[in-house]
N, C-alpha and C positions, 0 to 999 in steps of 0.2 A: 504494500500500500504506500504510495508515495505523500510524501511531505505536506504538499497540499491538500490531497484528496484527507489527510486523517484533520488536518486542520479544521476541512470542511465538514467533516462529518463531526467534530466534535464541538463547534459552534451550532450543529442543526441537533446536536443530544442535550447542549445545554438549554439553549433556547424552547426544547420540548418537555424538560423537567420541570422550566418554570411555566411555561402556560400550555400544557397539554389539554387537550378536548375534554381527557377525562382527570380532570388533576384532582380529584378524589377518590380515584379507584387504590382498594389497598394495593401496595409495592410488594414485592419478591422482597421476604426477607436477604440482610447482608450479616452472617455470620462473622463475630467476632475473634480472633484464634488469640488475640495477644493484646495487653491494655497496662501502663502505668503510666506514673503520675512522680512528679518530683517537687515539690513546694516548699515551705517555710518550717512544715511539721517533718519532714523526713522526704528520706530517698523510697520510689519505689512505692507500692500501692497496700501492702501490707504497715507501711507506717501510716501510712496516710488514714486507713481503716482503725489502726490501736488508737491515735489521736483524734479520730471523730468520735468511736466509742467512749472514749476517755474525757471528751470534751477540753482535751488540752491542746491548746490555740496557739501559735506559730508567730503573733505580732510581736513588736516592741517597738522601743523608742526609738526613730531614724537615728541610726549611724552612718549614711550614708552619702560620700561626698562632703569634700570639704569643707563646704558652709551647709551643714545639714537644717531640714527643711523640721519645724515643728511639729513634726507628726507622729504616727503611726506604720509601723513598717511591715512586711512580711518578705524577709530576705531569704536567703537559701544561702548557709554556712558553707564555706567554703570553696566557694567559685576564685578566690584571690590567689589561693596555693600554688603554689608551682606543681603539685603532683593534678590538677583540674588542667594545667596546660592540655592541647590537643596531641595526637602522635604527630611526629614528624612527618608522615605523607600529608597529613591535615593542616600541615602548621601555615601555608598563606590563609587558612581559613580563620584565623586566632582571632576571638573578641569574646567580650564575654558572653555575649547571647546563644555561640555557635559553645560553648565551652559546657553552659547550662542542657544543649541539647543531647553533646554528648554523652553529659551524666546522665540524662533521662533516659537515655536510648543503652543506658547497662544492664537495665534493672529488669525482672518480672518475663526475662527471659525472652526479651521483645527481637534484640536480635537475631535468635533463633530463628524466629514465627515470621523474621523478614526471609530469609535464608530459606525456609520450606515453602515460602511460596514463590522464593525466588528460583529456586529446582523445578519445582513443580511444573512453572508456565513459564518460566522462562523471563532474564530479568527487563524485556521491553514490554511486555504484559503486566505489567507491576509501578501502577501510578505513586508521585508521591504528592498529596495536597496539603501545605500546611496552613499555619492560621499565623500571624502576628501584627503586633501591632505597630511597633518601632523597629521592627529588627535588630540590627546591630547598631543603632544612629549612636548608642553610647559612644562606640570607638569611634566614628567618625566625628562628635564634640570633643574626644581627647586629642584627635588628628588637628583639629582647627583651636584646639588650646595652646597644641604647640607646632603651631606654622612660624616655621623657618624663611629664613630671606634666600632666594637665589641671587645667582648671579648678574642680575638685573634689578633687582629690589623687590622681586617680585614675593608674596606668600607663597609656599609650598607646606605641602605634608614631610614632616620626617621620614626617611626613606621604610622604615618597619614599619610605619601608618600609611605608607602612601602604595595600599593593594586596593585596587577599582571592581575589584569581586566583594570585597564585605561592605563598602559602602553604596549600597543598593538594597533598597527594601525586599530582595530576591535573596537576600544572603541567606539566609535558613536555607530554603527549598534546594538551592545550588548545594548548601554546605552538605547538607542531610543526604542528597541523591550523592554527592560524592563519597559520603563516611557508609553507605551500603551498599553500592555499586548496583543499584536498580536504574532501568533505561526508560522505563517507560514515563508517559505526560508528568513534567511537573512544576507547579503550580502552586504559589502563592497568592495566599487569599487574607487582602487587609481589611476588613470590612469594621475595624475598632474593633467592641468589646464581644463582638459575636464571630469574629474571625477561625476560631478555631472550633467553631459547633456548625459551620456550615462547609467545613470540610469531609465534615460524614456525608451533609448531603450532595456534594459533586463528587464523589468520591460514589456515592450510591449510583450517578446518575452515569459514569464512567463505565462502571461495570455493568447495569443493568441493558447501556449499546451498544454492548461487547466491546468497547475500545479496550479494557482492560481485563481481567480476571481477576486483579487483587489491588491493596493500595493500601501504604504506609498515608495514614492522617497523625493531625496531631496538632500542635504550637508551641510557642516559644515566645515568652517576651519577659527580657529582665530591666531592673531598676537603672536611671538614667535621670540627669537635667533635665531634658527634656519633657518627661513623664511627670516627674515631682514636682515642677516646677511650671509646668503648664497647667495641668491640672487643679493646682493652686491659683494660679492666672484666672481660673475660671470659678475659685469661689467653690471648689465642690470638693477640698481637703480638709477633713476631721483633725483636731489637734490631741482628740483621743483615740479609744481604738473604737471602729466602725459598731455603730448600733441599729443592724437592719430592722424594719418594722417599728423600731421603739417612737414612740411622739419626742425623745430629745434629740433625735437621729441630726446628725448635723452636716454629714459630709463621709467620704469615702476612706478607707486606707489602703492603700498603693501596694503591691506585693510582685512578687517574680517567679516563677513556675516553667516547667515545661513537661510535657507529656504527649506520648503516643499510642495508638491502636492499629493494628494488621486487621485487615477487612480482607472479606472473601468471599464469592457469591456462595451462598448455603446449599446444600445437598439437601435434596428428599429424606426426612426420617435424621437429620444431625441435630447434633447436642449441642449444650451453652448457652452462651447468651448472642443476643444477635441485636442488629440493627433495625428494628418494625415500622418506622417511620420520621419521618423529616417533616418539617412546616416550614416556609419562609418569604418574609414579607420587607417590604418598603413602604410604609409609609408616608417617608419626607416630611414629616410634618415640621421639621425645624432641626438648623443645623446638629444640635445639642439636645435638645429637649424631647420627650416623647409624646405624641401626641395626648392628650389630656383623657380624652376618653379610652386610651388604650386598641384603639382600633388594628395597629399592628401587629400588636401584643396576640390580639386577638385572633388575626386573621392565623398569624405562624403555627398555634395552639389547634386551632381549629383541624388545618390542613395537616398536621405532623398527629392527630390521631386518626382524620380519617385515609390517611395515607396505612395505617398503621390496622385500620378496618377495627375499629375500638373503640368503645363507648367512653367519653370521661368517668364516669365511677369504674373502669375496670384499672386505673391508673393508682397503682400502689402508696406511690410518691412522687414528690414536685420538687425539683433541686431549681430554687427559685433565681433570677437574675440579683434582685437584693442589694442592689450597691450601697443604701444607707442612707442616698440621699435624698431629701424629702419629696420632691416630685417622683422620682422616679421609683419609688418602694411604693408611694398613693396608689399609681397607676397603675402598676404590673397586680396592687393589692386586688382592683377593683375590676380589670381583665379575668382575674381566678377567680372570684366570686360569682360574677355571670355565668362563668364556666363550669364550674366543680361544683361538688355537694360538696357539704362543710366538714363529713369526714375525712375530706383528704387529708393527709399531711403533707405540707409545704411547710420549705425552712429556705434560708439564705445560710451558705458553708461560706461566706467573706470576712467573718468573723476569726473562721480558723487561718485563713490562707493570705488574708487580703486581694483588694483586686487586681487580676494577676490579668487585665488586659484582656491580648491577644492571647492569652492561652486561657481565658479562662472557662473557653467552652470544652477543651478536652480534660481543664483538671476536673471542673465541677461534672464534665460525663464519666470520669474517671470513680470519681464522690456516687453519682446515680447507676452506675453498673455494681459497686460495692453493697449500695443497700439491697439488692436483686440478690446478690452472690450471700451476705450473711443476712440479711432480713435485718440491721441495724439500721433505724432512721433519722439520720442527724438532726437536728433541733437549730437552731439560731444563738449563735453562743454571743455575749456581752450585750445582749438584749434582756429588758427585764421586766417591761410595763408596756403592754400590748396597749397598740394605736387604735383606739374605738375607729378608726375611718379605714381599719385593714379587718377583713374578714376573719371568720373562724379556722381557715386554713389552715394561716402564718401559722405555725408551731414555735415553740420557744425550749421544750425539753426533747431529749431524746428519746424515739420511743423504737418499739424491736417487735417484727411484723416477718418471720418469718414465715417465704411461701408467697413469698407476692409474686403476681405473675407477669406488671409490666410498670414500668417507671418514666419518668420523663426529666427534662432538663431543659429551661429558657435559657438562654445569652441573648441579650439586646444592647445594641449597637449605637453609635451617635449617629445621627443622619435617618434613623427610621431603619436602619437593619436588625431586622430581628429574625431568629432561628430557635426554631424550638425541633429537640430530639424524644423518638419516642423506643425505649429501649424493652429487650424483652427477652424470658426465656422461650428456647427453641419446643 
């Protein structure tokens, strides 16, 4: 198949996944073979799970950068070390973004689950779609912190900053097809804070037009000036740690993550957990803001169960978007309520992690395939006085539901990009 002709067909597969004729008919489950998560609470998905059950939360006081910002942070220990350095076939890829991705990609046996599906079909059959949100801009603010004069007066990068591969919002997707040696489409996907939860859905839509048989998803986005400090700009950073749903709720806490899942089209009669459906919508109501009545909200929810051929009351649990901050916790509250009976449980996990961006749709599906896997349902941790203007949902303690048989996850986005996941056993 030639260059063009895959282009063309995979512009007329995407363009079909978002407005198909029948864009409510349930999907071809996408089985799961491999999944973790690396964040502020631990490496790998097994920490990640002791520290939801445990209710022990991953923030603290920014230590980060030299004029550190008043807040709340959720870092990930030890990305500074010389032993996080990348190997030397890796080494023009060095920043810290690509350094976080590697550690994630050690864990839960993910490189493996690349590898057998890289045997299997072969590694140009094997998409990679990640999610971010700044990529590596950190090293490229440390590149222009220390611009050197040439020999003409002119600025330059220091010659070890001055590589044209990590300073590109492509750096992940480039870094990651490089550190697995997979050939097939790949594809970074910045869509803000839902950037790595709608990599399942292209990733679904990939394989379900045969372009692919399999696909590394995931994201990556670590702390940066630009994150802390813009963010701030906008008035929407906490100077405590993040209080989703509560009436004092004041603003966000900023955090850094990275995490992957191996996707595979499902076989008749297979096991685990799988992928049952995708939702996802635009909005536009406003650069930042989300529309007030939640109608995107809406729409992505809608469409990611009936994709998914499921009623809302069969939906176990709701791994909520929850950022903390007062519009946006109102709205997504008042979207669930239309939607659900008041049994469900819905929580926000930004408490444990902070918001970790562009990845925060693979850690927080990472979080909602965990409750699937032990029947443990995380709660909303440094919340303490339920918002009379948010529904019976929102949950605030942990509660244990094993035997649930399908879960869900929102990420919503600046700009009106919203994605909603609807996960499930096989």
């Amino acid at each position: 198949m030639t260059g063009a002709v895959i282009l063309g067909t995979l512009a007329a597969c995407l363009a079909t996944g978002l407005s198909s004729p029948h864009p409510l008919s349930p999907m071809p489950a996408i089985a799961i073979r491999a999944y973790t998560a690396t964040t502020a609470v631990g490496r790998g998905r097994d920490a990640q799970a002791s520290a939801l059950d445990a209710r022990r939360g991953g923030l603290r006081r920014n230590d980060f950068g030299p004029t550190p910002l008043d807040t709340w942070i959720g870092r990930v220990d030890g990305l500074e070390d010389a032993s996080a350095a990348l190997p030397p076939a890796l080494a023009s890829w060095e920043c810290r973004n690509n350094r976080l991705a590697w550690l994630a990609l050690q864990h839960d046996g993910l490189l493996d689950a690349v590898a057998a599906v890289r045997d299997r079909h072969g590694a140009d059959r094997v998409a990679v779609v990640l999610g971010t949100s700044t990529a590596s801009i950190g090293e490229s603010e440390d590149a222009y912190a220390h611009l050197q004069a040439d020999g003409e007066g002119r600025g330059c990068f220091p010659d070890d900053m001055a590589r044209p591969l990590v300073h590109t919002p492509h750096s992940l997707g480039g870094f990651v097809q490089a550190a697995t040696g997979l050939r097939g489409p790949c594809t970074t996907v910045a869509t803000a804070c839902s950037s790595s939860a709608k990599v399942f859905a292209q990733a679904a839509r990939l394989i379900q037009c045969g372009l692919v048989d399999a696909a590394l998803v995931g994201g990556v986005d670590t702390l940066c000036g630009s994150v802390l400090f813009g963010f701030n700009a906008l008035g929407l950073v906490s100077a405590v740690p993040c209080r989703p749903f509560d009436p004092a709720r004041d603003g966000l806490s900023l955090g850094e993550a990275g995490g992957f899942a191996v996707l595979e089209r499902a076989l008749p009669g297979g096991t685990g957990l799988q992928l049952r459906g995708y939702g996802e919508s635009s909005d536009a109501h406003h650069m930042s803001a989300p529309h007030p009545e939640g109608l995107g909200a809406g729409l992505a929810m809608r469409d990611a169960l009936a994709r998914a051929g499921i009623a809302a009351d069969e939906v176990g649990y709701l791994n909520l978007h929850g950022t903390a901050t007062p519009v946006n916790d109102a709205v997504e509250a008042r979207a669930i309520a239309e939607l659900f009976p008041d049994g469900l449980h819905a929580s926000s996990t930004k408490g444990w992690t902070g918001h970790t961006l562009g990845a925060a749709g693979i850690v927080e599906s990472v979080f909602t395939l965990l409750a699937l896997r032990d029947g443990v349902l995380p709660g909303t941790l440094h919340s303490t006085v339920r918002d009379p203007a948010c529904g019976p949902q929102v949950r605030f303690d942990n509660a244990r539901a094993p035997g649930i048989r399908y879960a869900m996850n929102n990420s919503f986005g600046f700009g009106g990009n919203n994605s909603s996941l609807v996960f499930g056993r096989a």
